[in-house]
Backbone and ligand atoms as CSV (ligand in chain L), in Angstrom:
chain,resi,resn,atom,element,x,y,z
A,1,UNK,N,N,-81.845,-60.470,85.837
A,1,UNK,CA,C,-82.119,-59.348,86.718
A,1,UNK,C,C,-82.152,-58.070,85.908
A,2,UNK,N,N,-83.234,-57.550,86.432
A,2,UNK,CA,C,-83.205,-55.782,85.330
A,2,UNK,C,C,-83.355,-54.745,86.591
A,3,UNK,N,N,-82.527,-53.746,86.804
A,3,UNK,CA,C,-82.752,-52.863,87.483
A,3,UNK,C,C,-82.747,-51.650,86.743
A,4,UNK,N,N,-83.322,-50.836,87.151
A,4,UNK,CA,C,-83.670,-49.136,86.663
A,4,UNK,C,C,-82.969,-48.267,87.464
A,5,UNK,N,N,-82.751,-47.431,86.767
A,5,UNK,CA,C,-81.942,-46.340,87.871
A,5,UNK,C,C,-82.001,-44.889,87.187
A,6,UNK,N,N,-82.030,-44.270,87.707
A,6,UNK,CA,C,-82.731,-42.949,86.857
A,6,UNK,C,C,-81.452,-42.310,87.806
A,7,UNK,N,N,-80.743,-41.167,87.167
A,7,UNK,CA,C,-79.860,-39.792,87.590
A,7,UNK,C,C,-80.511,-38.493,87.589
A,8,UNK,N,N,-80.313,-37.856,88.285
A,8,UNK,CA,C,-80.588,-36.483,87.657
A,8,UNK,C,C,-78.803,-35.416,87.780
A,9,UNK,N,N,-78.416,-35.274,87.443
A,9,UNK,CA,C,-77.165,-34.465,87.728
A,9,UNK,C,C,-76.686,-33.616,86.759
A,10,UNK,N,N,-75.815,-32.830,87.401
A,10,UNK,CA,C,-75.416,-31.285,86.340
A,10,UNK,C,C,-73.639,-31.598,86.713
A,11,UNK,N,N,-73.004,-31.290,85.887
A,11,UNK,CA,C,-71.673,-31.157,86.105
A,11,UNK,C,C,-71.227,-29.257,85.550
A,12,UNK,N,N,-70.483,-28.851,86.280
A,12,UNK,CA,C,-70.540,-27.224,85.387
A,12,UNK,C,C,-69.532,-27.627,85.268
A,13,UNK,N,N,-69.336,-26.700,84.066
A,13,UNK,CA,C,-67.873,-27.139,82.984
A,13,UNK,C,C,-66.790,-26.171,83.654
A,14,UNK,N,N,-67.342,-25.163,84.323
A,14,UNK,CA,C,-65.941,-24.760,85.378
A,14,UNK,C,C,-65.049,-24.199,84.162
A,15,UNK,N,N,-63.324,-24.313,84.400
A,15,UNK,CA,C,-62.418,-23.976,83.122
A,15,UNK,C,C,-62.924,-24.515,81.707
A,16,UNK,N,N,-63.702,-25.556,81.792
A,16,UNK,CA,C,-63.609,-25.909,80.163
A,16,UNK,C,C,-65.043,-25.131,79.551
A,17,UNK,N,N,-65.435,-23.931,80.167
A,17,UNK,CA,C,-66.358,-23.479,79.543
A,17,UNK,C,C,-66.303,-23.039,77.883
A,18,UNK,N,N,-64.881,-22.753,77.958
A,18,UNK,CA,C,-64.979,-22.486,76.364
A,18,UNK,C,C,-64.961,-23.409,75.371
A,19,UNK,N,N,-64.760,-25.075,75.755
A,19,UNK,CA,C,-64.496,-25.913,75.086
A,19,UNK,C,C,-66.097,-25.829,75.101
A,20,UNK,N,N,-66.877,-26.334,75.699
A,20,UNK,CA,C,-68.320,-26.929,75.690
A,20,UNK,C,C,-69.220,-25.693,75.004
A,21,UNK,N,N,-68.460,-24.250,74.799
A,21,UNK,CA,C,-69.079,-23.054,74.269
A,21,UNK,C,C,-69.403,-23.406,72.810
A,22,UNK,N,N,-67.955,-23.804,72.420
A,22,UNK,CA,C,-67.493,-23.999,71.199
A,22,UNK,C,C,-68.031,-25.384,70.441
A,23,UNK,N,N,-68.203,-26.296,71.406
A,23,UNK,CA,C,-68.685,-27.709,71.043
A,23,UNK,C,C,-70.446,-27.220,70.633
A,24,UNK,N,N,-70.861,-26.391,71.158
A,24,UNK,CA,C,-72.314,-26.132,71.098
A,24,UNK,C,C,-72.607,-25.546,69.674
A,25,UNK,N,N,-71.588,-24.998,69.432
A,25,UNK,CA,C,-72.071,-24.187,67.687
A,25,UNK,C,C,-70.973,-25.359,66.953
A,26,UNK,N,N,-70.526,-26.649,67.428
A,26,UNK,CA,C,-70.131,-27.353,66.611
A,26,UNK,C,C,-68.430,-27.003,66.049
A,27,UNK,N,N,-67.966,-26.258,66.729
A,27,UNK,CA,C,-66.669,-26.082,66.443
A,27,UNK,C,C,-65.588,-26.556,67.565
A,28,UNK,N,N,-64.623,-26.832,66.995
A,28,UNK,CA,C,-63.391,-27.806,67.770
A,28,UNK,C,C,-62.331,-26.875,68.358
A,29,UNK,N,N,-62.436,-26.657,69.754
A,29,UNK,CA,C,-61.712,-26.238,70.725
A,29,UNK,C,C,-60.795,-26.713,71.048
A,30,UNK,N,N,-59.592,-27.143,71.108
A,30,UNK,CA,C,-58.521,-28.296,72.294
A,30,UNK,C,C,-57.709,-27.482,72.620
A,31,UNK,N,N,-57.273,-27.965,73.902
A,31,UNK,CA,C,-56.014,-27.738,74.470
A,31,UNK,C,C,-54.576,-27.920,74.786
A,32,UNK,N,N,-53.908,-26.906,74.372
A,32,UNK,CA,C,-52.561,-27.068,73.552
A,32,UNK,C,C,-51.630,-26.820,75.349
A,33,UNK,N,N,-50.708,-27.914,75.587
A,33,UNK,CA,C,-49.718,-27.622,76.775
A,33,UNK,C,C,-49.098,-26.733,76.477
A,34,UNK,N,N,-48.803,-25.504,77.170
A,34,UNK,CA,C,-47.513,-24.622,76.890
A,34,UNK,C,C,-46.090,-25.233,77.655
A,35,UNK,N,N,-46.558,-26.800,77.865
A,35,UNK,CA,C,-44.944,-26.951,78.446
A,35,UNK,C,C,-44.504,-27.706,77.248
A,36,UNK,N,N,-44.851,-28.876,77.185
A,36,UNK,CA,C,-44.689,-29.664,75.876
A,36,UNK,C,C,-45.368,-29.723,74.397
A,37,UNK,N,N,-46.803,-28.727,74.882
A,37,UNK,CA,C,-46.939,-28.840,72.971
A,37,UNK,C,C,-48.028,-29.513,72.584
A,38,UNK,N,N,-48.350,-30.560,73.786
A,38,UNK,CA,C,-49.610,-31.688,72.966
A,38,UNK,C,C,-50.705,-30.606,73.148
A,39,UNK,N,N,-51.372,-31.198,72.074
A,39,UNK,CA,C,-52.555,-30.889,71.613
A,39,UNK,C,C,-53.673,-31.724,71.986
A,40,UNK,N,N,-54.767,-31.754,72.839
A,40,UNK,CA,C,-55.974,-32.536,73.492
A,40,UNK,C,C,-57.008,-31.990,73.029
A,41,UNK,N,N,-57.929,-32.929,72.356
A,41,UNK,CA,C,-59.390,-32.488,71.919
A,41,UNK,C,C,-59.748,-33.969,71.864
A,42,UNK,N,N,-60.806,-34.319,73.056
A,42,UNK,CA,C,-61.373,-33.298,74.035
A,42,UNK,C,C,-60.567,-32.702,75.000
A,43,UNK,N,N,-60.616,-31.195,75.053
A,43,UNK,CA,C,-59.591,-30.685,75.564
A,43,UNK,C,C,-59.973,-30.510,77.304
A,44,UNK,N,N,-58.224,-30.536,77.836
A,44,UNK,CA,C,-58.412,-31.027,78.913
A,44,UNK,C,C,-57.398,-29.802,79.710
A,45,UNK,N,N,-58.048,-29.575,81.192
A,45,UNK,CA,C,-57.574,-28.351,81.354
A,45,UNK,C,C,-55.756,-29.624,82.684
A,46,UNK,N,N,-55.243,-30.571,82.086
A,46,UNK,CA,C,-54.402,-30.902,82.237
A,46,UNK,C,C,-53.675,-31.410,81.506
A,47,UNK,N,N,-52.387,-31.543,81.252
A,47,UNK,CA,C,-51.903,-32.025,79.810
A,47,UNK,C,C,-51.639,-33.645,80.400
A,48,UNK,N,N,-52.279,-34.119,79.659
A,48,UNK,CA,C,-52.580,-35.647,79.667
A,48,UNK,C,C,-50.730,-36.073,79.022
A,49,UNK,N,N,-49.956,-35.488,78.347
A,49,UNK,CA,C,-48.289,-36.306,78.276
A,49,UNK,C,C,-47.614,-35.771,79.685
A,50,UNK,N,N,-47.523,-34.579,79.867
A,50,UNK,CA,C,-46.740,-34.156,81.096
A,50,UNK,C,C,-46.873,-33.890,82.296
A,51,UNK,N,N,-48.566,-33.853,82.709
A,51,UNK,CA,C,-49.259,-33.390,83.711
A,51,UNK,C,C,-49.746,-31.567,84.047
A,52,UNK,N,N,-48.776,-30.959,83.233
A,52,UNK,CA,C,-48.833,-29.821,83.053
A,52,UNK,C,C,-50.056,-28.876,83.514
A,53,UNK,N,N,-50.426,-27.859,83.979
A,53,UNK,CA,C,-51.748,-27.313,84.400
A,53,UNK,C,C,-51.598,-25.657,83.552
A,54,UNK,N,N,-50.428,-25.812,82.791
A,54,UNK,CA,C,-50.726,-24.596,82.107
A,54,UNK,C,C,-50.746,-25.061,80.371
A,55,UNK,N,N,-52.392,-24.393,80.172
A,55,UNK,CA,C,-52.869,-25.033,79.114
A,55,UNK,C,C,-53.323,-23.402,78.267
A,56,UNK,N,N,-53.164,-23.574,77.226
A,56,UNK,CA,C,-54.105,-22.310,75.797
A,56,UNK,C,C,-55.127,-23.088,75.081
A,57,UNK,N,N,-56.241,-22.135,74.768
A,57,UNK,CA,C,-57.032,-22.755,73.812
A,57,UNK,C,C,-56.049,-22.618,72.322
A,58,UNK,N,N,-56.885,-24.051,71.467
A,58,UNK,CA,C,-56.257,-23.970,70.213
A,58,UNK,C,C,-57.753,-24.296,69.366
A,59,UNK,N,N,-57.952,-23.426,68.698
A,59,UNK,CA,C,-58.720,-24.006,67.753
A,59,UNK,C,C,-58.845,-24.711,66.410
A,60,UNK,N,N,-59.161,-25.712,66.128
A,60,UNK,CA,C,-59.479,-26.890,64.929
A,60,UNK,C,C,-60.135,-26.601,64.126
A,61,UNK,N,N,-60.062,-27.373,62.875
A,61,UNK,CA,C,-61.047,-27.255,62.068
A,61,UNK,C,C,-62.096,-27.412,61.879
A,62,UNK,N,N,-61.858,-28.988,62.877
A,62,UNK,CA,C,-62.676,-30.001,63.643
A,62,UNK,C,C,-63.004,-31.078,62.062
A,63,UNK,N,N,-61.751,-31.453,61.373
A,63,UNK,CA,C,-61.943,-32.323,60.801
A,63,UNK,C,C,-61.278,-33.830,61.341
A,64,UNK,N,N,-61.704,-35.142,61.500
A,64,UNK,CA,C,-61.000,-35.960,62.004
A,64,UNK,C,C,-61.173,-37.108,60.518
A,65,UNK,N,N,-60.166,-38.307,61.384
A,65,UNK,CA,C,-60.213,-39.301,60.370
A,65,UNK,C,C,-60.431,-40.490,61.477
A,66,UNK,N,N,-61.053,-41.052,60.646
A,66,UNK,CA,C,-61.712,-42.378,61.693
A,66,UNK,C,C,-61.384,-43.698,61.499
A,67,UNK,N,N,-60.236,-43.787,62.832
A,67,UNK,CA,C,-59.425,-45.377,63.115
A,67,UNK,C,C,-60.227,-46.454,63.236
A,68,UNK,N,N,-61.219,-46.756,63.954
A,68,UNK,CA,C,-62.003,-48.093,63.688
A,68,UNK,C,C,-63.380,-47.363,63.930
A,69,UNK,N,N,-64.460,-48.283,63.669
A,69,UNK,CA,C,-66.106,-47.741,63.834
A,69,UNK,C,C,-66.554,-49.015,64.418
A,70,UNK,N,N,-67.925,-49.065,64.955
A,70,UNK,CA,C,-68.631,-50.203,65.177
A,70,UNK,C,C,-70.577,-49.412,64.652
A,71,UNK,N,N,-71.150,-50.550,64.358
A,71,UNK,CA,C,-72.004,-50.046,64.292
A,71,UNK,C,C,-73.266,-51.561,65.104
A,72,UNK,N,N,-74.307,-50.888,65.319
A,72,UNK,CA,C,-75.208,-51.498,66.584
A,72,UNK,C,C,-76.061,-50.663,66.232
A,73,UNK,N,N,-76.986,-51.767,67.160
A,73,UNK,CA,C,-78.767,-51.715,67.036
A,73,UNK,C,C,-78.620,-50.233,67.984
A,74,UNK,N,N,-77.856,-49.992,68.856
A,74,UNK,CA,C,-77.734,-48.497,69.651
A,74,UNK,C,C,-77.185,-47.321,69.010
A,75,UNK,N,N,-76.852,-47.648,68.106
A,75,UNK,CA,C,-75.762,-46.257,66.801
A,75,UNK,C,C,-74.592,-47.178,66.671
A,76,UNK,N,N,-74.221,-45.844,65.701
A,76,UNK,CA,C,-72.781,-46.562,64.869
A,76,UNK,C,C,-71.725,-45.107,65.587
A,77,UNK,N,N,-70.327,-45.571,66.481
A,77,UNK,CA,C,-69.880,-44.834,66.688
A,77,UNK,C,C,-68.441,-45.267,66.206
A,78,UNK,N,N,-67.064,-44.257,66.567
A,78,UNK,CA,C,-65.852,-44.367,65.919
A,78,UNK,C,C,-64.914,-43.902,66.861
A,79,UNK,N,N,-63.613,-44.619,66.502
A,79,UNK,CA,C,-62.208,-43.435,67.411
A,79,UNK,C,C,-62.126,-42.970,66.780
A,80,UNK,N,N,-61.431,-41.994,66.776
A,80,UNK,CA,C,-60.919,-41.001,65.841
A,80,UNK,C,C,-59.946,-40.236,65.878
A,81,UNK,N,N,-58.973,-39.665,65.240
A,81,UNK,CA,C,-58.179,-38.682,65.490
A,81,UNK,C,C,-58.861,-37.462,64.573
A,82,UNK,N,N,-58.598,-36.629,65.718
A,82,UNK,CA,C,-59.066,-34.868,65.259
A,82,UNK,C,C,-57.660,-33.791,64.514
A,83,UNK,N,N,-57.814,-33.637,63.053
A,83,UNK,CA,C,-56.807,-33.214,62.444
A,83,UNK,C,C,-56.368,-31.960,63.370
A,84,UNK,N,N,-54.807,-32.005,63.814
A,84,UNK,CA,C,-54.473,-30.841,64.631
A,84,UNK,C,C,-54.155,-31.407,66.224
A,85,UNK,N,N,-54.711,-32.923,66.684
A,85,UNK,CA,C,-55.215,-32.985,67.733
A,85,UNK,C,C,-53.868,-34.242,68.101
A,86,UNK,N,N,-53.460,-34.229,69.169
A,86,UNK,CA,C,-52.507,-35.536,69.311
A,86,UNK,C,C,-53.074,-36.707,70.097
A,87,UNK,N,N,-54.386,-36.440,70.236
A,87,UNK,CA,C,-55.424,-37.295,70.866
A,87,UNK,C,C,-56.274,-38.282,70.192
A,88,UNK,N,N,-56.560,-39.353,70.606
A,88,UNK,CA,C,-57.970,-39.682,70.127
A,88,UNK,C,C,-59.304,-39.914,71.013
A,89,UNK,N,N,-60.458,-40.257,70.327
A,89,UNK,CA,C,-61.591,-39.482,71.213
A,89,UNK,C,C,-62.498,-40.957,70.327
A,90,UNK,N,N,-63.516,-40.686,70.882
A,90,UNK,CA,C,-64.643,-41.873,69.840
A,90,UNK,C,C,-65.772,-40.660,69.998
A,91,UNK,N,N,-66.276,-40.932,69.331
A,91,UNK,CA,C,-67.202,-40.209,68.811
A,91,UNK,C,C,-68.832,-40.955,68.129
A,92,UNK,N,N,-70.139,-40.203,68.390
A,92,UNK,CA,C,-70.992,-41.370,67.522
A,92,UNK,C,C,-71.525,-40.711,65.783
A,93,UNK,N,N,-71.720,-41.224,65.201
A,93,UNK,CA,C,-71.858,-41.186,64.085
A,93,UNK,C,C,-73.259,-40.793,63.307
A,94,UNK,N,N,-73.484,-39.549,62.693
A,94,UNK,CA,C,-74.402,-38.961,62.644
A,94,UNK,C,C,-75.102,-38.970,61.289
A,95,UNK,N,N,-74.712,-40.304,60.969
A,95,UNK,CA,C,-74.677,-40.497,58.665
A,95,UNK,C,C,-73.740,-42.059,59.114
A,96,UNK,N,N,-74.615,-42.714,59.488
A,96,UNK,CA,C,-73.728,-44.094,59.624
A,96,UNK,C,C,-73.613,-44.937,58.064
A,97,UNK,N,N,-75.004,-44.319,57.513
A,97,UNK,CA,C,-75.033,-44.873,56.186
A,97,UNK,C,C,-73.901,-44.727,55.230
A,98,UNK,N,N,-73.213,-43.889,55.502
A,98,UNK,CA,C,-71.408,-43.088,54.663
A,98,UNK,C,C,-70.073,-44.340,54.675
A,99,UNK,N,N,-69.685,-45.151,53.963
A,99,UNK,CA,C,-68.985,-45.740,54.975
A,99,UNK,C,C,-67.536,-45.376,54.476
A,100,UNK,N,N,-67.192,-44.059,54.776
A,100,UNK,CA,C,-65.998,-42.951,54.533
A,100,UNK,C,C,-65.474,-42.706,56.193
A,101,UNK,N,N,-64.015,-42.971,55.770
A,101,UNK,CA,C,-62.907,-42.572,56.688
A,101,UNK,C,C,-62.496,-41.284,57.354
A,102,UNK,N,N,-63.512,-40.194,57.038
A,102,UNK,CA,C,-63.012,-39.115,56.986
A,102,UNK,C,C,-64.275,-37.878,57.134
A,103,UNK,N,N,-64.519,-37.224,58.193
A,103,UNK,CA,C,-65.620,-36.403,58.694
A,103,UNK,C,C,-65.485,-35.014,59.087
A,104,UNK,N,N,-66.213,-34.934,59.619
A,104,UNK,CA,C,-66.356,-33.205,60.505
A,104,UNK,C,C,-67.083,-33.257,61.853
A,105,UNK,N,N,-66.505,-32.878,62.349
A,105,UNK,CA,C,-67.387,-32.606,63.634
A,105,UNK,C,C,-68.795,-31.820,63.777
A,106,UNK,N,N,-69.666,-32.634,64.180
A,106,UNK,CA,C,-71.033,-31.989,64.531
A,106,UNK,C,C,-71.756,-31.760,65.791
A,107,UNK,N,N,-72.376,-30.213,65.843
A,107,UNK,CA,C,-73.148,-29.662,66.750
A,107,UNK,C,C,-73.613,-30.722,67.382
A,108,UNK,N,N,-74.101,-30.813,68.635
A,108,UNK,CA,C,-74.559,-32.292,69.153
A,108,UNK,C,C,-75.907,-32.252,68.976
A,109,UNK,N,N,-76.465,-33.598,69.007
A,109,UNK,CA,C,-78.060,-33.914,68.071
A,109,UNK,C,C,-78.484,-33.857,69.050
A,110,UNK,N,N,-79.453,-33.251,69.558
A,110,UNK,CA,C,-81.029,-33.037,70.457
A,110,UNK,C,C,-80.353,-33.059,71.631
A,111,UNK,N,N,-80.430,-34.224,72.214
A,111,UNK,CA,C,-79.853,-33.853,74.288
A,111,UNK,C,C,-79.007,-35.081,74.417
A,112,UNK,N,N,-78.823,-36.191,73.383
A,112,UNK,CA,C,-77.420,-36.703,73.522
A,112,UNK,C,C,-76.437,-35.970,73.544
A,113,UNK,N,N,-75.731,-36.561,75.029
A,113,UNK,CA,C,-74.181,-35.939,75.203
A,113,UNK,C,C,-73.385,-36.678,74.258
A,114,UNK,N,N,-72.212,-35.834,74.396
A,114,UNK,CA,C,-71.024,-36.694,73.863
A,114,UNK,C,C,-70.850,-35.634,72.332
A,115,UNK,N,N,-69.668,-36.097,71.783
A,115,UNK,CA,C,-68.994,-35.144,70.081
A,115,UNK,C,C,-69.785,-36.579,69.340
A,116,UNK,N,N,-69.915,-35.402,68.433
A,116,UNK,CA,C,-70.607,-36.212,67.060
A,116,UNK,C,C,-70.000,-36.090,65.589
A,117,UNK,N,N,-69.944,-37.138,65.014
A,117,UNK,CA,C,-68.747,-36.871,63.786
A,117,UNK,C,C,-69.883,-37.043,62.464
A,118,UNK,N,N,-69.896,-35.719,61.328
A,118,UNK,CA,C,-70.735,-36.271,60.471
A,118,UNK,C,C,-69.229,-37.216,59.599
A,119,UNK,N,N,-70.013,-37.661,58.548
A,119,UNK,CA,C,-68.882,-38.667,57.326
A,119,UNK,C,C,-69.036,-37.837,55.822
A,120,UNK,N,N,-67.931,-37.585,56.022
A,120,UNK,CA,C,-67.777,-36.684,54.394
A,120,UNK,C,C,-68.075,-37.912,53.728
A,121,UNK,N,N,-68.632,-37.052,51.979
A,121,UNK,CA,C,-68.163,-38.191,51.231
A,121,UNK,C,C,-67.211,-38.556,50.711
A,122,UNK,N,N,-67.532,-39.253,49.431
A,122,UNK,CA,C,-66.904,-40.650,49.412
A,122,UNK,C,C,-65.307,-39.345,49.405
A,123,UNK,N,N,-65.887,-38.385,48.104
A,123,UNK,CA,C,-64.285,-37.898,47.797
A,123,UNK,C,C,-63.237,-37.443,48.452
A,124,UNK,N,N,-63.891,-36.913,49.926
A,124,UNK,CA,C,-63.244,-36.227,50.924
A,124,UNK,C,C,-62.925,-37.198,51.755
A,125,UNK,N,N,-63.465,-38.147,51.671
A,125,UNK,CA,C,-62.924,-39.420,52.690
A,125,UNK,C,C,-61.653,-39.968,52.202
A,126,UNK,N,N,-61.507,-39.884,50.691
A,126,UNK,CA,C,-59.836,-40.254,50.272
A,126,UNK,C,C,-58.614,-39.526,50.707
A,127,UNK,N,N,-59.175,-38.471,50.741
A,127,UNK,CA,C,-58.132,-37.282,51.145
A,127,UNK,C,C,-56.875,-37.553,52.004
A,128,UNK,N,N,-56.024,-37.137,51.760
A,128,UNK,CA,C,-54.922,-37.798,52.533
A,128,UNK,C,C,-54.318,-36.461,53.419
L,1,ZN,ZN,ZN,-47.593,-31.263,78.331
């Protein structure tokens, strides 16, 4: 069975306008709880450990290191943890050809949604 289904929909980013501001020129926004401290990127205007609703922007470097990858005939994507960030996120992979542990966050490619991680090289991928 093959069915088609076409969407059309808008979500407005509402409070997280500054995260998706910041995601647009490629820089790493998250949100830091002022009750407990965690740090969320993708940042979330609730604190995902305590429930908390009082949140600050924190800004990143937006360097992460990348816990597992897969790669497919659809892209090669990754989890990741975002240095600074107490979260992890997956992300797709924008230099799948790299096969380094260790990236930067990138501006998003054409009208795919979603964070995009380039792959440092080899030397910056050792980095500890
Ligand atoms: Zn919290």
């Amino acid at each position: 069975m093959k069915y088609q289904m076409n969407l059309d929909y808008s979500i407005p980013p509402g409070d997280l306008a500054p995260y998706f501001e910041a995601l647009q020129d490629g820089k790493a926004l998250a949100s830091e709880c002022n009750g407990c401290g965690n740090v969320a990127f993708p940042a979330r205007m609730q604190c995902g450990a305590c429930c908390n609703s009082d949140i600050k922007w924190k800004p990143l470097n937006g360097t992460a290191r990348v816990l597992f990858r897969t790669d497919g005939g659809s892209g090669s994507f990754a989890l990741v943890k975002f240095d600074g960030a107490d979260t992890h996120c997956t992300v797709g992979l924008i230099n799948p050809e790299r096969n380094t542990t260790f990236g930067k966050l990138a501006a998003p490619q054409g009208d795919a949604p979603g964070l995009w991680l380039a792959l440092a090289e080899e030397k910056l991928g050792e980095r500890r």
